[in-house]
Structure formats: structure tokens, C-alpha cells
N, CA, C and O atoms as a MOPAC input file, in Angstrom:
PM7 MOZYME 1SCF
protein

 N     57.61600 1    59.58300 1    47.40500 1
 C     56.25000 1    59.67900 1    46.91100 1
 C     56.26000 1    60.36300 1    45.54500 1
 O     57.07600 1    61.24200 1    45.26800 1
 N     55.28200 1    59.90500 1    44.66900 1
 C     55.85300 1    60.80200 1    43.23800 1
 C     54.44700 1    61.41400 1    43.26300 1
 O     53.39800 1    60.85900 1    43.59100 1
 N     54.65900 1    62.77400 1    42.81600 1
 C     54.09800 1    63.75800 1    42.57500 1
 C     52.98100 1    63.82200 1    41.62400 1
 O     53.05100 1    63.06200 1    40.65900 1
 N     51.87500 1    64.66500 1    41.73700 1
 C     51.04500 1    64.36000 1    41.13400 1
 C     50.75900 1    65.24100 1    39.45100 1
 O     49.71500 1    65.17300 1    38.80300 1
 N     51.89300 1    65.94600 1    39.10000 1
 C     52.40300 1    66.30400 1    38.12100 1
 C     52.82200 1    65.21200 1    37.49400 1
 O     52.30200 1    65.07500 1    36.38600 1
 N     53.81700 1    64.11900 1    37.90400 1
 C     54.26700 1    63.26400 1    37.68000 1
 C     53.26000 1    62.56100 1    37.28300 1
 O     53.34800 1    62.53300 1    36.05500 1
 N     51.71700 1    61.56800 1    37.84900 1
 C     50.85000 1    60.92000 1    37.62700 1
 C     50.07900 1    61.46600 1    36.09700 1
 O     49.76000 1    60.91400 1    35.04400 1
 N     49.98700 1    63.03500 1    36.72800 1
 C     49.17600 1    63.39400 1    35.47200 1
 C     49.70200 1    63.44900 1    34.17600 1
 O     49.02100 1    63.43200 1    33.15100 1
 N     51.20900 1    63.53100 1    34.24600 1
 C     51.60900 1    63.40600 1    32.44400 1
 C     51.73000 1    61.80400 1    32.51000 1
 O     52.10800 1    61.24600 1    31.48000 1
 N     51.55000 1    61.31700 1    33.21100 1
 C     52.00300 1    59.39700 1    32.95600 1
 C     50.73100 1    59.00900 1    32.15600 1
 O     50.65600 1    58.23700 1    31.20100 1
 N     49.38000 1    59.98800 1    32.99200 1
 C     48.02700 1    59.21500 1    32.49600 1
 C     47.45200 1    60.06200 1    31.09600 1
 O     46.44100 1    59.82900 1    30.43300 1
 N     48.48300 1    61.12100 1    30.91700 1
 C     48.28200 1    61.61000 1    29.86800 1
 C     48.80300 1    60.97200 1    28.73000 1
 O     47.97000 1    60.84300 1    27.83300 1
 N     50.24200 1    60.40900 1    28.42000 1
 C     51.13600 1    59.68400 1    27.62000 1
 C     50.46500 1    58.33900 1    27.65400 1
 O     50.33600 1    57.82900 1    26.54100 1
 N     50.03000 1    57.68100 1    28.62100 1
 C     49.35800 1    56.17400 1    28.61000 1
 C     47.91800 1    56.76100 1    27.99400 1
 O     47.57300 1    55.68800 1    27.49900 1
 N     46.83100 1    57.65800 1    27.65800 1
 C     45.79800 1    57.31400 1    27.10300 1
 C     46.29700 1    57.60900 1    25.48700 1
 O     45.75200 1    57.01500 1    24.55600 1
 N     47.61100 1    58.78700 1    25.23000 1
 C     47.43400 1    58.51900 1    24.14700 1
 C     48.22200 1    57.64600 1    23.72100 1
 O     47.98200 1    57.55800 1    22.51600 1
 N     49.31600 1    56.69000 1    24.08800 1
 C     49.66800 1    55.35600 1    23.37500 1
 C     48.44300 1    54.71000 1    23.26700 1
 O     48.14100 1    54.47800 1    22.09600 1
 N     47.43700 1    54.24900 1    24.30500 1
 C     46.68200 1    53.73600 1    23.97800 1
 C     45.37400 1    53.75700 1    22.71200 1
 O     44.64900 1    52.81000 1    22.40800 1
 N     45.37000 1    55.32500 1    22.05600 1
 C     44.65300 1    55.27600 1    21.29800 1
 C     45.15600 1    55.19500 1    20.03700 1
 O     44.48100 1    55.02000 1    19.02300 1
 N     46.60700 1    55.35100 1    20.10400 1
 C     47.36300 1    55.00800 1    18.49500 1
 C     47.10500 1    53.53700 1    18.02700 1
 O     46.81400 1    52.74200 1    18.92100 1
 N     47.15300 1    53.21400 1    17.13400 1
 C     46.79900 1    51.90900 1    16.67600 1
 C     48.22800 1    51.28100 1    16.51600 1
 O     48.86200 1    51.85900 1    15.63300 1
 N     48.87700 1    50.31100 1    17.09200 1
 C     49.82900 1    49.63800 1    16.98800 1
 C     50.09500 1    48.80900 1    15.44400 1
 O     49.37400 1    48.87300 1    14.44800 1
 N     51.19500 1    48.13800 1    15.59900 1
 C     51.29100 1    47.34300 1    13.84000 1
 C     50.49500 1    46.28900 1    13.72300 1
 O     50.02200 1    45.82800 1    12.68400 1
 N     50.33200 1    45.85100 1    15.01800 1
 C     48.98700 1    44.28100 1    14.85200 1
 C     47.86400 1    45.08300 1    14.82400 1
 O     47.18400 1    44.79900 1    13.83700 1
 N     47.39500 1    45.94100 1    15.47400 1
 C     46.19400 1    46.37400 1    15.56400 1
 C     46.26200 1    46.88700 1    13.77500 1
 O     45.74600 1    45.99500 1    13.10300 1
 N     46.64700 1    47.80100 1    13.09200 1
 C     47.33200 1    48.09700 1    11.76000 1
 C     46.81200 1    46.55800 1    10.43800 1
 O     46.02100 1    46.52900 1     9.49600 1
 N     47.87700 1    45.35800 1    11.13400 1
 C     47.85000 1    44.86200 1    10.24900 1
 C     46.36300 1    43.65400 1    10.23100 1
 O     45.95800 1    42.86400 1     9.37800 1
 N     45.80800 1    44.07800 1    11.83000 1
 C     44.57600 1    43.08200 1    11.63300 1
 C     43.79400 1    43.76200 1    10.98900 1
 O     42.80000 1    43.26600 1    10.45800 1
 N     44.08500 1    44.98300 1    10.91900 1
 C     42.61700 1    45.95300 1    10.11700 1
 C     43.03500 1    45.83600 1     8.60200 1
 O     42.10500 1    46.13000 1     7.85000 1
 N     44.05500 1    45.52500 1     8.05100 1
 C     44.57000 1    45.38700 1     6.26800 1
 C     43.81500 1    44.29700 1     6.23600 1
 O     42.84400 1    44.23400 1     5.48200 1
 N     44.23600 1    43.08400 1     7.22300 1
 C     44.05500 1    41.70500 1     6.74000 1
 C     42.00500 1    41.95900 1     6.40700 1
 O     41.41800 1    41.64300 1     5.37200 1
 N     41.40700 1    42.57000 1     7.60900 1
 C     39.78900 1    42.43700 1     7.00300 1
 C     39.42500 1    43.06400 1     6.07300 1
 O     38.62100 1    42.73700 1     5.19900 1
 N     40.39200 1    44.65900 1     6.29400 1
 C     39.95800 1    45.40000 1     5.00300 1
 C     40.21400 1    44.61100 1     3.54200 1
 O     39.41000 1    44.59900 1     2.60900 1
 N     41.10600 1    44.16500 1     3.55900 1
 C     41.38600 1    43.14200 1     2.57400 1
 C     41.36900 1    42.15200 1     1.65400 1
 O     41.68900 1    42.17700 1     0.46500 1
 N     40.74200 1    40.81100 1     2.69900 1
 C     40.00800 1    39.68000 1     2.54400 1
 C     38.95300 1    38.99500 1     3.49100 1
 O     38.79000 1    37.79000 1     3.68300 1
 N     38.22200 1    40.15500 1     4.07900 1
 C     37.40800 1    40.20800 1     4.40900 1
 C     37.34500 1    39.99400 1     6.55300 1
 O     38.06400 1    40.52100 1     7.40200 1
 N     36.19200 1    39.03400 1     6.70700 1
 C     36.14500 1    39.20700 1     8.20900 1
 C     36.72100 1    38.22800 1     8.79900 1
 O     37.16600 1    38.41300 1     9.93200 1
 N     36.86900 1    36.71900 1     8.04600 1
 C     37.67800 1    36.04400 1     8.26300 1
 C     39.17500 1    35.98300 1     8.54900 1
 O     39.57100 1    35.83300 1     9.70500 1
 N     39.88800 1    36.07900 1     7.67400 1
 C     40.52900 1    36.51200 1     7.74800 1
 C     41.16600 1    37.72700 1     8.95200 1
 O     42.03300 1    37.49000 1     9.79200 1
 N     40.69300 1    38.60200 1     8.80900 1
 C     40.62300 1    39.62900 1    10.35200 1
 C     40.60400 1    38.60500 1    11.36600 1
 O     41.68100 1    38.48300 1    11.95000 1
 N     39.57800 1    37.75200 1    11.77700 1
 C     39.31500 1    37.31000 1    12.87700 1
 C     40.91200 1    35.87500 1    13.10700 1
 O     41.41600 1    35.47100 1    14.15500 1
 N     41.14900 1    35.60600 1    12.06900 1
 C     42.53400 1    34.73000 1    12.24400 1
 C     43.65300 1    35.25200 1    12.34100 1
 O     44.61700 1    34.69900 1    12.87100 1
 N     43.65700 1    36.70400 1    11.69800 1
 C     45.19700 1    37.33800 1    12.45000 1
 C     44.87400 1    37.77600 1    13.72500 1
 O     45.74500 1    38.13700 1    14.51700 1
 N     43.62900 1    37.77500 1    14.00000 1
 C     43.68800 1    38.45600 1    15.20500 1
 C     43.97300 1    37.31900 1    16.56200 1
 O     44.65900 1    37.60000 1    17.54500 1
 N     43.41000 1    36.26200 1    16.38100 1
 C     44.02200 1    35.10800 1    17.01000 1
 C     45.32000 1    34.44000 1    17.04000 1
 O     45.77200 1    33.70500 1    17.91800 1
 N     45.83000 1    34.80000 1    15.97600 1
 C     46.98300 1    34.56700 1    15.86900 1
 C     47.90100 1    35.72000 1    16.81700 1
 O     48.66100 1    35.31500 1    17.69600 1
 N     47.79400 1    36.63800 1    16.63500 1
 C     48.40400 1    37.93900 1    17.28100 1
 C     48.02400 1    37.76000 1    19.14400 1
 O     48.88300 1    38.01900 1    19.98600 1
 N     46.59600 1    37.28000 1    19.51500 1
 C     46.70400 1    36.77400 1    20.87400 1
 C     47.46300 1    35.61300 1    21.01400 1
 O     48.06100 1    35.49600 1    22.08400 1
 N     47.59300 1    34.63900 1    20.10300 1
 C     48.20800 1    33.35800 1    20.84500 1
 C     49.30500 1    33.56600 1    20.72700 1
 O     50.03300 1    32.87100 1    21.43700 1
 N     49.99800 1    34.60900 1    19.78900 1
 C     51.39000 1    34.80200 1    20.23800 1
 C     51.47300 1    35.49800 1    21.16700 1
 O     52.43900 1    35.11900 1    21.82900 1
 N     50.87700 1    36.53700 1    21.72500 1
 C     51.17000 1    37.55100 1    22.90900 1
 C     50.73900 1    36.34000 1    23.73200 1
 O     51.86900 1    36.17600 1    24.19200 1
 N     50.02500 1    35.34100 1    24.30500 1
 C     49.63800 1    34.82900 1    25.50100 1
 C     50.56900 1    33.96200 1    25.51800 1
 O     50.74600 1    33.53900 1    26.66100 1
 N     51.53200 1    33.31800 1    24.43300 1
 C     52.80600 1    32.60600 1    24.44600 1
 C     53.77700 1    33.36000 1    24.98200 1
 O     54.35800 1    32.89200 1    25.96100 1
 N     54.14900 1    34.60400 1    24.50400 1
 C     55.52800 1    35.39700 1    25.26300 1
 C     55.09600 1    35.56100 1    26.82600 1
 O     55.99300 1    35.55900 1    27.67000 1
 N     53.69500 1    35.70600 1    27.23800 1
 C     53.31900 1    36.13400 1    28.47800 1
 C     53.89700 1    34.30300 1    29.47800 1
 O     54.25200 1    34.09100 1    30.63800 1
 N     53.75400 1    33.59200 1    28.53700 1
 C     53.73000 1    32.34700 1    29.40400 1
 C     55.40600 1    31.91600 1    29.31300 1
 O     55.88900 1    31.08800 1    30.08600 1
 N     55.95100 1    32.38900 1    28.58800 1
 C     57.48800 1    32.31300 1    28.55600 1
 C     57.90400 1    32.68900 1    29.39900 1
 O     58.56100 1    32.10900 1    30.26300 1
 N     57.43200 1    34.33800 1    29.27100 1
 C     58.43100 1    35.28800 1    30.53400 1
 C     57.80000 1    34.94300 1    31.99400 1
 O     58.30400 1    35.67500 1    32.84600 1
 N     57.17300 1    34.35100 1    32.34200 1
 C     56.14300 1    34.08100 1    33.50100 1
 C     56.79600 1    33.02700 1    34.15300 1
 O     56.94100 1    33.00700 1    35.37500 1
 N     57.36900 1    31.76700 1    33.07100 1
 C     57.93500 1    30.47600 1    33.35800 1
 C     59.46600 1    30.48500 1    34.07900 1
 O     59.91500 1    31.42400 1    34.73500 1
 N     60.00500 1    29.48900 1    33.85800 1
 C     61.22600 1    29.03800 1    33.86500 1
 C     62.11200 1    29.29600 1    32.67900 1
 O     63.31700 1    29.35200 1    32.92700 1
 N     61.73000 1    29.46300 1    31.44200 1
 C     61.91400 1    29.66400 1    30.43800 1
 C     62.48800 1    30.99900 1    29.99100 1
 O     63.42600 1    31.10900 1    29.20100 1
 N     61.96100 1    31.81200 1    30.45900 1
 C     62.07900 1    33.29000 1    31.01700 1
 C     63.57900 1    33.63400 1    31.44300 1
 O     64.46500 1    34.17500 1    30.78200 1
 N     63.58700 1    33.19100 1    32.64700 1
 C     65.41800 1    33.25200 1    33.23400 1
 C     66.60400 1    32.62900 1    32.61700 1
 O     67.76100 1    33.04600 1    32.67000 1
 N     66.06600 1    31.34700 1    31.89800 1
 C     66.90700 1    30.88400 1    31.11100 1
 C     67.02600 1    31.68200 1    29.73200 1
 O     68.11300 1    31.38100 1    29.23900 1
 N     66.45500 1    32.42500 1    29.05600 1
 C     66.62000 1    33.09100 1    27.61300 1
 C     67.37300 1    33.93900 1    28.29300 1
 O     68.50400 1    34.14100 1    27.84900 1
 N     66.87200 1    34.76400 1    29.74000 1
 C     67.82800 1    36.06500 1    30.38500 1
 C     69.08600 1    35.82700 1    30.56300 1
 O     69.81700 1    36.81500 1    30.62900 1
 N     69.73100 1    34.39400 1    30.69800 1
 C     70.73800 1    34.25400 1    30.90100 1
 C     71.98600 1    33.78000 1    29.60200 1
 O     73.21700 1    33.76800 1    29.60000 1
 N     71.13800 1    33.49500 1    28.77800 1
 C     72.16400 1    32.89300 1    27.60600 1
 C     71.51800 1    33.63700 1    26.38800 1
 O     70.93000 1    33.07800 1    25.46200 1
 N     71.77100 1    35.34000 1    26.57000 1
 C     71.17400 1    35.92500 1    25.06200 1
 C     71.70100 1    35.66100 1    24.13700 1
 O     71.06200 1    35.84800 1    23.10200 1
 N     72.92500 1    35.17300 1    24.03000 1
 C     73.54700 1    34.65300 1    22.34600 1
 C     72.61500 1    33.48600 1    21.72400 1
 O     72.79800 1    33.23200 1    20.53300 1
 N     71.72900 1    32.82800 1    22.35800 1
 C     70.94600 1    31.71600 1    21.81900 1
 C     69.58700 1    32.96100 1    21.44900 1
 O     68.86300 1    32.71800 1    20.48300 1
 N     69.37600 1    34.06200 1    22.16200 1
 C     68.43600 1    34.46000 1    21.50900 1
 C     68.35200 1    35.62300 1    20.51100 1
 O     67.34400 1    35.78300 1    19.82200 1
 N     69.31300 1    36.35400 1    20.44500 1
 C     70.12700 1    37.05800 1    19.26200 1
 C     70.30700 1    35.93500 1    18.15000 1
 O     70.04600 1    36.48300 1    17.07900 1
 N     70.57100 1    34.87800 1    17.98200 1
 C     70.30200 1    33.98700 1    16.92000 1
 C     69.23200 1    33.44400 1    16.71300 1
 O     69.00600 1    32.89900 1    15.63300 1
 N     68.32400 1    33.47700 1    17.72700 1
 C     66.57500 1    33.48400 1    16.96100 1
 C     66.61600 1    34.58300 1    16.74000 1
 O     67.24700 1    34.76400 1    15.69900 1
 N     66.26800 1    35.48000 1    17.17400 1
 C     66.23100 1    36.99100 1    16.41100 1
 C     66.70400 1    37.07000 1    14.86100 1
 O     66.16500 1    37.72500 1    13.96900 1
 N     67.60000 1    36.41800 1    14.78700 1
 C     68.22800 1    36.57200 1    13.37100 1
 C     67.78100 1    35.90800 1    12.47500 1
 O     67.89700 1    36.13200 1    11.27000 1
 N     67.21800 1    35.01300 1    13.00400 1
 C     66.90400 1    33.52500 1    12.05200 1
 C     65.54800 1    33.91000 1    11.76800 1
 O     65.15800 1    33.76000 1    10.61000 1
 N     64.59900 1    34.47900 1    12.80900 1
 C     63.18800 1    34.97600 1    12.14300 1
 C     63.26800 1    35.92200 1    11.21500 1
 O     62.51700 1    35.87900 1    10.24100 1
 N     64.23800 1    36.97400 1    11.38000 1
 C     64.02100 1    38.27600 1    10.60400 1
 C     64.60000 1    37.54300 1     9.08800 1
 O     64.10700 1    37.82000 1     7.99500 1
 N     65.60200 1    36.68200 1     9.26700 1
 C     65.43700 1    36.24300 1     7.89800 1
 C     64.81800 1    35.01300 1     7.06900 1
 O     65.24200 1    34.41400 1     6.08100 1
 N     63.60400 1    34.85700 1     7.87800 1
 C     62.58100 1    34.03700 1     7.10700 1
 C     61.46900 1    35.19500 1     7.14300 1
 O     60.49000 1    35.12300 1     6.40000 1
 N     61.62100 1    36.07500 1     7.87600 1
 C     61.11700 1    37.61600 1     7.42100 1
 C     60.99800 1    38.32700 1     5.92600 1
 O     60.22900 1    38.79100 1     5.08400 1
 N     62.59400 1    37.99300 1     6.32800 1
 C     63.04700 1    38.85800 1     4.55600 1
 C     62.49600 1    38.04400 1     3.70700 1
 O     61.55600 1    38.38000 1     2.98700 1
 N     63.19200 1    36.53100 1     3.70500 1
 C     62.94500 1    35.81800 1     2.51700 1
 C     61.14100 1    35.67200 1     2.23000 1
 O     60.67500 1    35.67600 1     1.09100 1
 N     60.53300 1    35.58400 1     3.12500 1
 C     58.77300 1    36.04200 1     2.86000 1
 C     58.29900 1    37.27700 1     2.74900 1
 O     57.07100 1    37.36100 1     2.74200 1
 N     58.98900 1    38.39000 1     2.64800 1
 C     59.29900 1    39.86800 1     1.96800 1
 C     59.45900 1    39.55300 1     0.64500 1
 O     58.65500 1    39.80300 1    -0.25300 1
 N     60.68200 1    38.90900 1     0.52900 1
 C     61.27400 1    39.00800 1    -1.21300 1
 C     60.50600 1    38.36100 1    -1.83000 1
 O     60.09900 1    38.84600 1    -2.88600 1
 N     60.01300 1    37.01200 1    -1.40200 1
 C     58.96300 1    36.24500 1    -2.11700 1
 C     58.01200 1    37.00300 1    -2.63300 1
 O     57.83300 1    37.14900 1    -3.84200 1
 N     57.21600 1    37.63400 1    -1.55300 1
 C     55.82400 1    38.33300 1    -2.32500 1
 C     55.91300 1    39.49800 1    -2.95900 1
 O     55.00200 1    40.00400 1    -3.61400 1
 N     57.60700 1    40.21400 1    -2.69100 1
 C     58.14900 1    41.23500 1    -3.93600 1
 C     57.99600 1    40.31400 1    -5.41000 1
 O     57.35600 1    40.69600 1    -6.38900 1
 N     58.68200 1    39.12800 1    -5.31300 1
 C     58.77800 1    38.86600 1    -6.39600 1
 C     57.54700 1    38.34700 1    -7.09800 1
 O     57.45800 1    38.27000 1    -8.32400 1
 N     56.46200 1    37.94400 1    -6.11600 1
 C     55.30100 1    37.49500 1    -7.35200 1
 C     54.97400 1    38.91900 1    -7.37700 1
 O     54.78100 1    39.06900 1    -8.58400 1
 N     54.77900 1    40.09700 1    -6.82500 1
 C     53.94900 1    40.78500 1    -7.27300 1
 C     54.41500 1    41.67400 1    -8.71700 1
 O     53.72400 1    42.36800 1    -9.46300 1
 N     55.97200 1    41.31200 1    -8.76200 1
 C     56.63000 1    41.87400 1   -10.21000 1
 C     56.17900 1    41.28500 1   -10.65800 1
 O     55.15000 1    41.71700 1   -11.17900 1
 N     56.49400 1    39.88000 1   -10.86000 1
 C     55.75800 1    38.93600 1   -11.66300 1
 C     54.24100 1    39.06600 1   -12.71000 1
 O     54.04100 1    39.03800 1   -13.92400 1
 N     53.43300 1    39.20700 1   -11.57300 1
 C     51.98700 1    39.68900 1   -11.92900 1
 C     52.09800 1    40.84600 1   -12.56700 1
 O     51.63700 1    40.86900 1   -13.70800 1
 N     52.62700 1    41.90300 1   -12.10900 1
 C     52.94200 1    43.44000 1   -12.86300 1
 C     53.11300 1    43.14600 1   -14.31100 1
 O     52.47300 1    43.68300 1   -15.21600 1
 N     54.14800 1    42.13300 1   -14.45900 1
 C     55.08100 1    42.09200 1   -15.36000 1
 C     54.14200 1    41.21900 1   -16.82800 1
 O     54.41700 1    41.03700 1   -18.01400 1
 N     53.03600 1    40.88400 1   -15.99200 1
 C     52.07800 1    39.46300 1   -16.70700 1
 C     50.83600 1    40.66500 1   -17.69800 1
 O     50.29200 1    40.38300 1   -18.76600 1
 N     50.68100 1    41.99600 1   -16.89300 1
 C     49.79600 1    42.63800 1   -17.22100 1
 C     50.21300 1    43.46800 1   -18.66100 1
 O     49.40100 1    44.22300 1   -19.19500 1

């Protein structure tokens, strides 16, 4: 039976993760602060249809199979982070660009 010391720091640590603002929560608030409400409202859909996609992965058949052959998914891993970078460096480089125009 776990203790109710135990419960009370669990529900203490779970309200405050919950009130930190995560990097989607973060980056849906740049995108409105930004360019307005639109915008906001499409990363923010975007950010559910990817979370309701991983939920339907790990839920599936799909799920046990990534668990079983991680070298296929350590090479997605790799392959996003570097269309990551390269859409990093890109908008490094226009924004020198523009700097550079002024």
C-alpha cells in the first residue's frame, strides 16, 4: 500500500508540472504573440494532431513493432533532428541576411 506521504508529494510535483508551461504550450503562445490568433490556433492543432498520432501509434500494432526494432527508430530520430537543423540554419541564415540588408 503506498503511503500517504507518498500521495501527497506525487500530487504536489503533478500540480506543479502541470502549471509550468511546456515547449508547445511556449511555442503556441510565440506563434500568437507573434502573428497573431491564427496562426496560434494552427500550431495549436498541429501540436494535437501530432500528440493524438503518437497516442494512436503506441495504442496500435505499430507500437510493438517500433519496440522491437529501435535501430529503425534511432534513424528517424536522426533524420528529423536533421531536417531540424537544416530548418534552424535556414532561418539563421535569412535572418543574417536581412541584418546584413539593413
Amino acid at each position: 500500500m503506498i503511503g500517504m506521504d507518498v500521495l501527497i508529494a506525487f500530487a504536489v510535483a503533478a500540480l506543479i508540472l502541470s502549471l509550468s508551461p511546456g515547449p508547445s504550450n511556449l511555442y503556441i503562445m510565440a506563434c500568437t504573440m507573434g502573428n497573431g490568433a491564427r496562426a496560434g490556433v494552427a500550431a495549436a492543432a498541429v501540436i494535437a494532431l501530432a500528440s493524438d498520432l503518437f497516442v494512436v501509434t503506441l495504442s496500435s500494432q505499430l507500437g510493438r513493432w517500433l519496440a522491437k526494432s529501435p535501430g529503425w527508430a534511432v534513424r528517424q530520430e536522426q533524420l528529423a533532428g536533421g531536417i531540424l537543423f537544416a530548418l534552424g540554419a535556414f532561418i539563421l541564415l535569412e535572418e543574417v541576411t536581412i541584418l546584413m540588408q539593413v
